[in-house]
C-alpha positions in Angstrom: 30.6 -12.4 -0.4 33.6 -11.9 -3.1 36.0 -9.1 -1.9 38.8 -7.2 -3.5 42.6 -6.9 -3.3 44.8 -4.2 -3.9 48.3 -5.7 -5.5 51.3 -4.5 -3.9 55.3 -4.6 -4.9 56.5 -7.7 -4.5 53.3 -9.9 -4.3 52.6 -12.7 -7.1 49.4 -14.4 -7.7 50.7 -17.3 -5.9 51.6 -15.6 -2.6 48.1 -13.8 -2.7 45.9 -16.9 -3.4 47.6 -18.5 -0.2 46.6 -15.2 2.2 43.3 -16.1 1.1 43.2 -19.7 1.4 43.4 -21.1 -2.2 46.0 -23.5 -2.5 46.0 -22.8 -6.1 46.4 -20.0 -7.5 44.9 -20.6 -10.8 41.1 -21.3 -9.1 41.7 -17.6 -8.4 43.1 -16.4 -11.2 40.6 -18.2 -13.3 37.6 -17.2 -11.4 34.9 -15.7 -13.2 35.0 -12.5 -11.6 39.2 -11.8 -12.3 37.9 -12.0 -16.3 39.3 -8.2 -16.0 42.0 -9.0 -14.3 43.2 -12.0 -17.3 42.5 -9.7 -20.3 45.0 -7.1 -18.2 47.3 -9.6 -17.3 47.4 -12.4 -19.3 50.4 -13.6 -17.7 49.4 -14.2 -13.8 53.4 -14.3 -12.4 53.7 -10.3 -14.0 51.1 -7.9 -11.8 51.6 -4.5 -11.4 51.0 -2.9 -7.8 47.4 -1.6 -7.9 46.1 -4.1 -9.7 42.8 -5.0 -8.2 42.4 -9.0 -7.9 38.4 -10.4 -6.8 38.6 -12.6 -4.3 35.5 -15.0 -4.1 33.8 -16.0 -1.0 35.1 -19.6 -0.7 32.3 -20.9 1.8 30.4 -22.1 -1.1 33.1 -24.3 -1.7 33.5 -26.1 0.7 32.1 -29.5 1.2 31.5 -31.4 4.7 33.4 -34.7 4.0 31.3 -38.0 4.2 32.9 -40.0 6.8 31.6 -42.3 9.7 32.2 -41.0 13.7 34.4 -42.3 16.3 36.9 -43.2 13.8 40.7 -42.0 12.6 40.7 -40.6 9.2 43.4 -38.9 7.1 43.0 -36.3 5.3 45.6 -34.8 2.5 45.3 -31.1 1.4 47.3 -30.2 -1.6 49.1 -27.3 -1.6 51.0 -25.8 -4.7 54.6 -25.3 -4.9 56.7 -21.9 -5.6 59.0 -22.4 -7.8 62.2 -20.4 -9.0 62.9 -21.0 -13.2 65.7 -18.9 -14.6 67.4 -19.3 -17.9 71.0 -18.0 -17.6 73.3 -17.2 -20.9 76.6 -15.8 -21.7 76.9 -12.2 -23.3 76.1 -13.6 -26.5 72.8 -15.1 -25.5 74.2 -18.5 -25.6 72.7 -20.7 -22.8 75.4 -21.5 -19.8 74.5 -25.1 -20.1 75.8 -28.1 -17.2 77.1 -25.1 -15.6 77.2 -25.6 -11.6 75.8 -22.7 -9.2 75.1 -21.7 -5.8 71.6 -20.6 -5.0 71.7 -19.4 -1.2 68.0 -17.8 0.7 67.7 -17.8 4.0 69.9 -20.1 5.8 69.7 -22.7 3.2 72.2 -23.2 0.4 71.2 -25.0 -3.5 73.8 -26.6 -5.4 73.0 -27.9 -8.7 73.5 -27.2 -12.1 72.0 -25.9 -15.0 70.1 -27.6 -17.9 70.9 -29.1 -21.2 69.5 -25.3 -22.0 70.8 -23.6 -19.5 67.9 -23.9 -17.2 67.7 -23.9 -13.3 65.0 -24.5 -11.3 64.2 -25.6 -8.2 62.0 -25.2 -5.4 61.5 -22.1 -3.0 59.9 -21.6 0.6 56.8 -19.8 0.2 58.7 -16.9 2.7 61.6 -16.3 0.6 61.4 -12.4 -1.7 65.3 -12.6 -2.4 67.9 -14.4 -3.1 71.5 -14.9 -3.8 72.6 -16.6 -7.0 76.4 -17.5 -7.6 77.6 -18.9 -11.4 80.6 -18.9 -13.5 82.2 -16.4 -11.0 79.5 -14.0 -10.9 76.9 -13.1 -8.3 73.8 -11.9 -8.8 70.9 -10.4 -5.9 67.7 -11.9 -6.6 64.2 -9.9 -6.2 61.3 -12.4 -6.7 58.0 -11.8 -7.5 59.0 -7.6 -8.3 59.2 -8.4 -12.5 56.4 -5.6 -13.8 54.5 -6.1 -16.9 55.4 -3.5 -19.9 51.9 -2.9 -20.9 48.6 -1.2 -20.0 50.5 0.5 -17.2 51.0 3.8 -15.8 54.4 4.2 -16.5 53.7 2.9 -20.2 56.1 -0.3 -19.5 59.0 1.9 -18.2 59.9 0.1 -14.9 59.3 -3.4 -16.8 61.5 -2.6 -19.8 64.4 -1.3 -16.8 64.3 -4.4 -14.7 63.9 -7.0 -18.3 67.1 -4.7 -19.6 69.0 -5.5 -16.8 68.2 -9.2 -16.1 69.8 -9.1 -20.1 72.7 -7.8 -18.8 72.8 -4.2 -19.4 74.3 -2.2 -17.0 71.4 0.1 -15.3 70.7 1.7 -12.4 66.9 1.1 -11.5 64.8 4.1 -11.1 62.0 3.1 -12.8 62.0 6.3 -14.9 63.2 6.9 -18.6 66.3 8.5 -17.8 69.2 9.0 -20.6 71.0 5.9 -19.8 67.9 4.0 -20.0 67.0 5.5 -23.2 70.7 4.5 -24.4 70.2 0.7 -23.1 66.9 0.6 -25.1 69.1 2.0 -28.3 71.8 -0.6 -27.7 69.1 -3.2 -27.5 67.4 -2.3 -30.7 70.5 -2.0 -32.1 71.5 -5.6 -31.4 67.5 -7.1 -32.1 68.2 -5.6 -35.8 64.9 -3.3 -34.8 64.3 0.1 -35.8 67.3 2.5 -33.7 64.7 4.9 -31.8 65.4 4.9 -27.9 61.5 4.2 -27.3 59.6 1.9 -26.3 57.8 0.6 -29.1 55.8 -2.1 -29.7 58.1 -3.9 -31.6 60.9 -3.1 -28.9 57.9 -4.6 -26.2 57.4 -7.6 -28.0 61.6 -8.2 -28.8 62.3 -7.5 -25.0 59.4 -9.9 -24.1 60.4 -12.6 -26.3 64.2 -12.9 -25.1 63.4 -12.1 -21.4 61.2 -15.1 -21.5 58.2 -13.2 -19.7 
């Protein structure tokens, strides 16, 4: 018998198809019964908390495996990796390419460098909601799985624009309501998209912010 889940801050897809046994997340997300859930959210790494996920009873899936008695067998269970993708750029928007950084969770320290397009990624335990990021003699505080989506919300998009806004490097407080300066940032960013100067958030300023954030 399917049940139900309530999505809280800070939970991905991911992270809630592992509390429930599915080592990946997409035979949950692509379930039948989360057709609701897709249309909402077409992009399963952006829920917003309250967002109701159906989790399926997973007892008819499981199979007894066919092997003989009294015998040592191996077994391998596949399990699906969290991964951290970022795409960092000067304040131009030009891609910090071959740039070397310090990515530091936990009590484990990543050094590597970026991409030919100014890409890092690299793997991250399961565990890990924050981390520390060091490039080009700048440090940045890390929240992962937090990014909102900016539609069919109940803010209308507010909290999702803020936190997007930011990661582009406009200087914001997050509050998660449309307070002046956020109203100003969305101005300044309209400004510089060559969109229409009106401090809202419009579709077209959605789809710009969308676009250049990446998600």
């Amino acid at each position: 018998m399917s049940t139900t889940h309530v999505v809280k801050q800070g939970e991905c897809l991911l992270l809630i198809a592992r509390r429930y046994g599915f080592a990946d997340f997409k035979r949950l997300y692509e379930h039948p019964d989360n057709a609701a859930l897709r249309e909402k959210r077409p992009n399963p790494n952006v829920l917003y908390p309250g967002d109701i996920v159906v989790i399926p009873d997973m007892s008819s899936a499981k199979t007894q495996p066919n092997v003989s008695t009294g015998r040592a067998h191996r077994f391998t269970v596949k399990a699906g990796a969290r991964y951290l993708r970022l795409a960092l750029k000067d304040a131009e928007g030009a891609p910090l390419c071959g740039r070397p950084y310090l990515l530091t969770f936990e009590q484990e320290v990543i050094e590597g460098s970026t991409d030919d397009e100014g890409f890092l990624e690299t793997r991250v335990p399961f565990t890990v909601s924050h981390v520390e990021l060091e490039c080009e003699g700048l440090s940045w505080e890390l929240a992962l799985g937090t990014l909102r989506p900016m539609k069919d919300t109940p803010d209308d998009g507010v909290s999702g624009a803020e936190s997007r806004l930011i990661n582009l490097g406009y200087s914001l407080e997050p509050t998660g309501k449309m307070t002046l300066e956020l109203r100003s940032a969305i101005r300044a960013f309209q400004h510089r998209s060559g969109l229409e100067v009106t401090g809202r958030l419009d579709v077209a300023t959605l789809q710009k912010l969308e676009a250049l954030h990446g998600s």
